[in-house]
C-alpha positions in Angstrom: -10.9 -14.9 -22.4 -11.5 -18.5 -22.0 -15.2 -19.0 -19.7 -14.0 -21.0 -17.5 -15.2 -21.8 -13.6 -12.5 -21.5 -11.3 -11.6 -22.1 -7.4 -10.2 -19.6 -4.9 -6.2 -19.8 -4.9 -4.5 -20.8 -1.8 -0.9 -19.9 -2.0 1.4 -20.8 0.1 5.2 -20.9 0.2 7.0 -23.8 0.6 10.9 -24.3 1.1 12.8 -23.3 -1.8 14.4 -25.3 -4.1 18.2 -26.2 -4.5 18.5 -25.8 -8.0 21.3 -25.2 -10.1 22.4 -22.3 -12.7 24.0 -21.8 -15.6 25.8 -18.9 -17.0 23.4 -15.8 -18.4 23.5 -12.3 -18.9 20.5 -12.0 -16.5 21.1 -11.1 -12.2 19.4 -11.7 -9.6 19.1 -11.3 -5.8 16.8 -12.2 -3.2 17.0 -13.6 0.5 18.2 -17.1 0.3 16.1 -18.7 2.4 13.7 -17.4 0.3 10.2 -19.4 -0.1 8.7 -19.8 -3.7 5.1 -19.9 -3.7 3.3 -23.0 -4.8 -0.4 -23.3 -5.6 -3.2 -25.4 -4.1 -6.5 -25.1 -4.5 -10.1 -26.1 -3.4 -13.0 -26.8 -6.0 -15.6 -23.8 -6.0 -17.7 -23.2 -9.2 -19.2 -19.5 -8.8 -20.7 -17.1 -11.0 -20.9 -13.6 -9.1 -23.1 -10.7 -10.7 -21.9 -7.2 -9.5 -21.5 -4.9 -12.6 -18.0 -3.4 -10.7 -14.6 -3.5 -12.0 -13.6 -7.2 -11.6 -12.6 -7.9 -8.1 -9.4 -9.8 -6.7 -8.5 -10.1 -3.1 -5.2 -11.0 -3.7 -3.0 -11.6 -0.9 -0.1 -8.7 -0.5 3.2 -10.0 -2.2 5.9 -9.4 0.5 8.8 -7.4 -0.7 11.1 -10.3 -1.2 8.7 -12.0 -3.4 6.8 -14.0 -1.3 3.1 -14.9 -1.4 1.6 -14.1 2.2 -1.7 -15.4 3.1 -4.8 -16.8 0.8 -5.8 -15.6 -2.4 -9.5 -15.5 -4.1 -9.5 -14.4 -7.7 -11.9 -13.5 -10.3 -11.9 -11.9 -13.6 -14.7 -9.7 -14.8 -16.7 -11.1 -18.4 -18.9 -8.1 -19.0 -21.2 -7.4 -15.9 -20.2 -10.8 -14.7 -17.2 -12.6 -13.0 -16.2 -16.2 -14.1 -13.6 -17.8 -11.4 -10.4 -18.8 -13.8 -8.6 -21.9 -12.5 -5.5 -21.1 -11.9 -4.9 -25.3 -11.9 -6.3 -25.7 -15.1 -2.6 -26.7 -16.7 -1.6 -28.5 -13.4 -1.4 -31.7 -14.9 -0.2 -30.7 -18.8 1.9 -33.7 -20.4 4.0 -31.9 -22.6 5.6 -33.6 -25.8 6.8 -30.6 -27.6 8.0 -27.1 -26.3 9.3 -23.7 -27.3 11.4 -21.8 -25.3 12.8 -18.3 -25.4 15.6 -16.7 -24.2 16.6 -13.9 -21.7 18.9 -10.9 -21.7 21.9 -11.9 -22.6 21.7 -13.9 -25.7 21.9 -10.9 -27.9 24.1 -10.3 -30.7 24.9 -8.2 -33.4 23.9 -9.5 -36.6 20.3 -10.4 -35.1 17.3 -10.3 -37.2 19.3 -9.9 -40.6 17.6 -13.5 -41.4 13.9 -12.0 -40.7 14.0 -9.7 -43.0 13.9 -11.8 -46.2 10.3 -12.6 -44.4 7.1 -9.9 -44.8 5.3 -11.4 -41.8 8.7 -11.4 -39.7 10.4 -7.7 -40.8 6.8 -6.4 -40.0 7.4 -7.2 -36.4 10.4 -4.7 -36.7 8.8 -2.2 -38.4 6.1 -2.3 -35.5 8.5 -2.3 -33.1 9.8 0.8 -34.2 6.2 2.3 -33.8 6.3 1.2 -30.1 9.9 1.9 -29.1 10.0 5.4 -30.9 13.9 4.1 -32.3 15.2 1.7 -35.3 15.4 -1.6 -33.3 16.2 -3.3 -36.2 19.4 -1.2 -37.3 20.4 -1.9 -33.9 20.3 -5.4 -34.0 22.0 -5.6 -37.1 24.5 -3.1 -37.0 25.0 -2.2 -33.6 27.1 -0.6 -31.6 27.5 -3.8 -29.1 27.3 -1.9 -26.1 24.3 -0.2 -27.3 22.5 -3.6 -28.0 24.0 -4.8 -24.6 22.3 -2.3 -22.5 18.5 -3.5 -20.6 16.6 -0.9 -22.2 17.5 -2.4 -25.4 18.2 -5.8 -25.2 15.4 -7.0 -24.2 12.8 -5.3 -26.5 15.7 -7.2 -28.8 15.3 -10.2 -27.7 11.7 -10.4 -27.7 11.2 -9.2 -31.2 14.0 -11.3 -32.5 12.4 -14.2 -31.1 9.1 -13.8 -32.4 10.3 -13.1 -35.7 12.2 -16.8 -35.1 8.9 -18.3 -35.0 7.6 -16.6 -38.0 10.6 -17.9 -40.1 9.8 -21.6 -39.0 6.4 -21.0 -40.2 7.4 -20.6 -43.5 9.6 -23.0 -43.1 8.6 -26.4 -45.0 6.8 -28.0 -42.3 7.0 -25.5 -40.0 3.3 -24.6 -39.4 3.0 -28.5 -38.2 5.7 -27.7 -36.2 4.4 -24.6 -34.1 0.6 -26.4 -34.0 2.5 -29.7 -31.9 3.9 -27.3 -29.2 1.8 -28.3 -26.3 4.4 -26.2 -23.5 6.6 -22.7 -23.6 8.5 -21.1 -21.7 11.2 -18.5 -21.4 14.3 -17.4 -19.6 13.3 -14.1 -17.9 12.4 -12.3 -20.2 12.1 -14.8 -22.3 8.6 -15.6 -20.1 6.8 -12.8 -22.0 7.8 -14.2 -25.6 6.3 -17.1 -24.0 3.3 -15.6 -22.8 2.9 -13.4 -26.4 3.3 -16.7 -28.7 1.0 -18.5 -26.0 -2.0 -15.8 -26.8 -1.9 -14.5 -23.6 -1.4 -10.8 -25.4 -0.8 -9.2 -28.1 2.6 -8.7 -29.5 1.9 -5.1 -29.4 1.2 -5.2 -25.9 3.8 -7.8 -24.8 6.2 -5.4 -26.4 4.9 -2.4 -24.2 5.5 -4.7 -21.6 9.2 -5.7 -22.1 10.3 -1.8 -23.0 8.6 -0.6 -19.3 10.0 -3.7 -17.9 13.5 -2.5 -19.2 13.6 0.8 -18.0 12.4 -0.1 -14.7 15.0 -2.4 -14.7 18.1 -0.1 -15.7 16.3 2.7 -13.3 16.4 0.1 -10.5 19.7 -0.8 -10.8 21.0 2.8 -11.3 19.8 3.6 -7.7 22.2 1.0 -5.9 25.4 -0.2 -6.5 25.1 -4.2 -7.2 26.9 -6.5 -9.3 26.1 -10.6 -10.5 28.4 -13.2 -10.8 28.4 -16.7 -11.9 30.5 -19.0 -9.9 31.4 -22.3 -11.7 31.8 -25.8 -10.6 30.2 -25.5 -7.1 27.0 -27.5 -6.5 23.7 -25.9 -4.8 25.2 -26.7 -1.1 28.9 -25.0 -1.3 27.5 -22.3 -3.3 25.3 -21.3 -0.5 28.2 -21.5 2.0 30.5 -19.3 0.2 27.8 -16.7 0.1 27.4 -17.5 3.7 31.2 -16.3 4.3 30.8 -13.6 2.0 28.1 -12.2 3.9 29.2 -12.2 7.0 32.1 -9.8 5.9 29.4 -6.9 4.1 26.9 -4.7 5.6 23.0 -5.1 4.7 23.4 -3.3 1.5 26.0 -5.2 0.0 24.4 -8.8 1.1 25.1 -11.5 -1.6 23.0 -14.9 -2.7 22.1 -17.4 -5.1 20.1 -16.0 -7.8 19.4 -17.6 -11.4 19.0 -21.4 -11.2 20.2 -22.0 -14.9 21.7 -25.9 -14.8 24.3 -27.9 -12.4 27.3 -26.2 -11.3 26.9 -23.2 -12.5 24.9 -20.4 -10.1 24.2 -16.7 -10.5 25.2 -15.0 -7.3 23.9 -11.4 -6.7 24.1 -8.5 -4.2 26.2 -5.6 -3.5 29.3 -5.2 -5.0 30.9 -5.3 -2.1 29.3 -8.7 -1.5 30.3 -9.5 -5.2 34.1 -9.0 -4.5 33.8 -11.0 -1.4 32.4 -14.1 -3.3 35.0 -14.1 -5.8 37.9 -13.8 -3.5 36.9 -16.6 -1.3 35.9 -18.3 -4.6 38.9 -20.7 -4.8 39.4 -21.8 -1.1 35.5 -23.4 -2.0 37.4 -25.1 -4.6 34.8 -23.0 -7.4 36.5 -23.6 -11.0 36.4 -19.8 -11.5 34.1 -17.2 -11.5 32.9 -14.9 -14.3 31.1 -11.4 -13.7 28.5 -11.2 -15.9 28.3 -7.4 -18.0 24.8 -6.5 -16.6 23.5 -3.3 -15.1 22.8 -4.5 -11.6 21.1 -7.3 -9.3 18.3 -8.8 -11.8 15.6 -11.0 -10.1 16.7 -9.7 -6.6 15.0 -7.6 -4.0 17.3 -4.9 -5.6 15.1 -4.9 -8.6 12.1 -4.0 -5.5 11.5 -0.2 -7.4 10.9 -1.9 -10.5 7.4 -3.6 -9.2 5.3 -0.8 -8.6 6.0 0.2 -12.5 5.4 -3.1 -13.2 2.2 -3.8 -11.4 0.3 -0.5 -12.7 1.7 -1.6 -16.8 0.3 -5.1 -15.8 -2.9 -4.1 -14.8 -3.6 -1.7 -17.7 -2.9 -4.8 -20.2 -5.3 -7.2 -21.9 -4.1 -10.6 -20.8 -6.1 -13.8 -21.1 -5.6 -17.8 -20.5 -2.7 -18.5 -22.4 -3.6 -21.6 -25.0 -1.4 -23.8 -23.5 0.8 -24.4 -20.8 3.4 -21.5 -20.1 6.1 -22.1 -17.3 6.8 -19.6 -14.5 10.4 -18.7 -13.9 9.4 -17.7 -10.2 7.8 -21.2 -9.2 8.3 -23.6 -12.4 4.8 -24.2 -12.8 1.9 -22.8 -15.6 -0.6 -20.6 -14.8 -4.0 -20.4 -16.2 -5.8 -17.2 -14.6 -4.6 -13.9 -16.0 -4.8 -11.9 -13.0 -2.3 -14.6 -11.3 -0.4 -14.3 -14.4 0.1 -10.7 -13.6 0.7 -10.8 -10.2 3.5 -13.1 -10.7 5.0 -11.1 -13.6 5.5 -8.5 -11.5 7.1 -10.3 -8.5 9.3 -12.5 -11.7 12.1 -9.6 -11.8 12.5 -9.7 -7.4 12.4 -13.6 -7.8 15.4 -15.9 -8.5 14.6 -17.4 -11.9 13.6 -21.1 -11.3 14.8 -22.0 -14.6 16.6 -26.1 -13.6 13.5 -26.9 -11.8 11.3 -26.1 -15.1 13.8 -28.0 -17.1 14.0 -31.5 -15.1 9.9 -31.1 -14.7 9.5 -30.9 -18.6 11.8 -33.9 -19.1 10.7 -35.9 -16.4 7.2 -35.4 -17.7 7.8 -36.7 -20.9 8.8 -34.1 -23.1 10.5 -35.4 -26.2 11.4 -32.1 -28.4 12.0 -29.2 -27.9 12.8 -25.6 -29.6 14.9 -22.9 -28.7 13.9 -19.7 -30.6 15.9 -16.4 -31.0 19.4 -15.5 -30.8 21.7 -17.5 -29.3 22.2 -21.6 -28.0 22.6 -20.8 -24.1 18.9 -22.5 -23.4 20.3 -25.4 -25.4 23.1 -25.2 -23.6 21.4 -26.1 -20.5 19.1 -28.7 -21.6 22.5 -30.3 -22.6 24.3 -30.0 -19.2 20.7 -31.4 -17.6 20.0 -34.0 -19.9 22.7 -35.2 -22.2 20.4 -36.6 -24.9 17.7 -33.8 -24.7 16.6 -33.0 -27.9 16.5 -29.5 -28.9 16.8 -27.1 -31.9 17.8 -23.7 -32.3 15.7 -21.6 -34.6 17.7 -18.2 -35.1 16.4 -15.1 -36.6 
């Protein structure tokens, strides 16, 4: 835990964005005019010495993922409470970056590559500790739709990736490599690989993590009928009209909106299925390319992912997390975080929140950053770096 003085957070939630998204086995759904919360804050150095549990008025997130109200935060340090400032990345200048993927990138045939590693096949062989099942046969042999589904994938995902980074390691050069990363970040899930290779916790714990944030997921989307679907060639403004129409032809339940921000012309819409079927109907008379509905088991990063939270919240609050080393970017407001306690708050509201994931992109470019890494299974992260940035540079490290 890094011993740092910090200032009370003032959040407050600005207009949202008008991203764009690419294609990804991840959903989403929340209000469209949903606000994302953006941080300011006022400088105040204080030391308090109480001997309780470490205190955190924390304004109430709203149940479609907005901040309400101000925040004040402190973290205990024994019998005393050091403010962490939540700012303290606000004005990183990244160079290189890691990034790991999201639900979605899986394959069969993942992790094979690990194992001719000791330091990356242990990560399996803990895993399997954790998880109570043989990830890695899994990953390697399948069956696909076993692999596919949430409760899987995305302990998957996370252990594939992290074994990635352990094969560029050993790689000639590689430690060199991993000590010049100065950002990370993830898609999704992909934010807790981040958070894990960041030193924010433990892979142990990050893995505990991603297997309750699975089940919650899959629970979630069991109790309501919802569906994602990406709609391709539209930008931000007729995107947002065609859910318009869509929605005025569905009830409540079966509302519809924009939901992963992945890269230009190419949005995540989520709701109801019924919402779902209206989107892709009226899809051509917006002149949308096509539409593709992604295989997932519901409305990801949408208020239908709202029972999730609680699970979420009390996980969270039971885990060890500290000041991640360097700069890690937020999928619900594309900026770094520094104080653990906002780091968990925000994790928790990250699976009702549409994944900010363009707006991280352009910041890290438009700030400089020169290389950059994409490490697990798959190329769709490189995918999008290419569609934002033509001559981004960016290398896949597989496991």
């Amino acid at each position: 835990m890094h011993s740092l003085f910090h200032r009370p957070l003032i959040l407050r939630t600005p207009s949202s964005s008008s991203s764009s998204h690419c294609t990804h086995s991840l959903t989403s759904k929340m209000a469209s005019s949903l606000a994302f919360p953006s941080i300011s804050l006022q400088r105040h150095n204080t030391l308090f010495n109480n001997g309780s549990a470490a205190s955190a008025s924390f304004a109430k997130l709203g149940s479609r993922g907005s901040f309400r109200s101000g925040v004040f935060m402190s973290v205990s340090v024994g019998k005393q409470y050091t403010l962490v400032d939540d700012a303290l990345f606000a004005d990183y200048k990244p160079t290189s970056a890691f990034l790991f993927p999201g639900q979605g990138a899986q394959a069969v045939g993942m992790g094979k590559e690990s194992q001719s590693l000791p330091a990356a096949a242990e990560l399996y062989k803990k895993a399997n500790d954790i998880l109570g099942f043989d990830l890695l046969e899994i990953c390697t042999s399948g069956p696909k739709e076993k692999l596919d589904s949430t409760v899987i994938s995305q302990p998957a995902i996370y252990v594939t990736s992290l074994a990635a980074v352990e094969l560029l390691r050993a790689r000639d050069g590689g430690q060199q490599i991993i000590d010049s990363v100065d950002v990370t970040c993830g898609l999704s899930l992909g934010e807790y690989t981040a958070l894990a290779f960041a030193g924010a916790f433990s892979f142990e714990d990050g893995l505990r993590l991603v297997k309750l944030r699975g089940e919650a997921m899959q629970e979630a989307a069991d109790a309501a009928k919802s569906a994602m679907v990406s709609v391709i060639g539209l930008d931000s403004d007729k995107v947002q009209q065609l859910c318009d129409a869509a929605n005025q032809e569905v009830d409540e339940d079966n509302k519809v909106q924009i939901a992963n921000y992945l890269c230009t012309g190419n949005y995540a819409v989520s709701g109801g299925v019924k919402g779902i079927e209206a989107v892709e109907a009226k899809a051509k008379s917006f002149k949308a390319r096509m539409t593709v509905r992604l295989a997932v088991a519901g409305a990801f990063h949408t208020g239908f992912m709202e029972p999730a939270v609680s699970r979420l919240e009390a996980a969270l609050a039971s885990t060890q997390i500290r000041s991640p080393r360097i700069p890690v970017i937020s999928n619900v407001d594309a900026q770094p975080h520094a104080d653990p306690e906002t780091i968990k708050k925000i994790l928790a509201r990250q699976v009702t929140s549409p994944v900010q994931w363009e707006t991280t992109v352009k910041t890290l470019l438009s700030k400089g950053l020169t290389k950059s890494y994409e490490l697990g299974p798959g190329k769709v992260i490189a995918g999008i770096f290419k569609r934002v940035n033509k001559t981004a540079e960016i290398e896949n490290i597989g496991a």
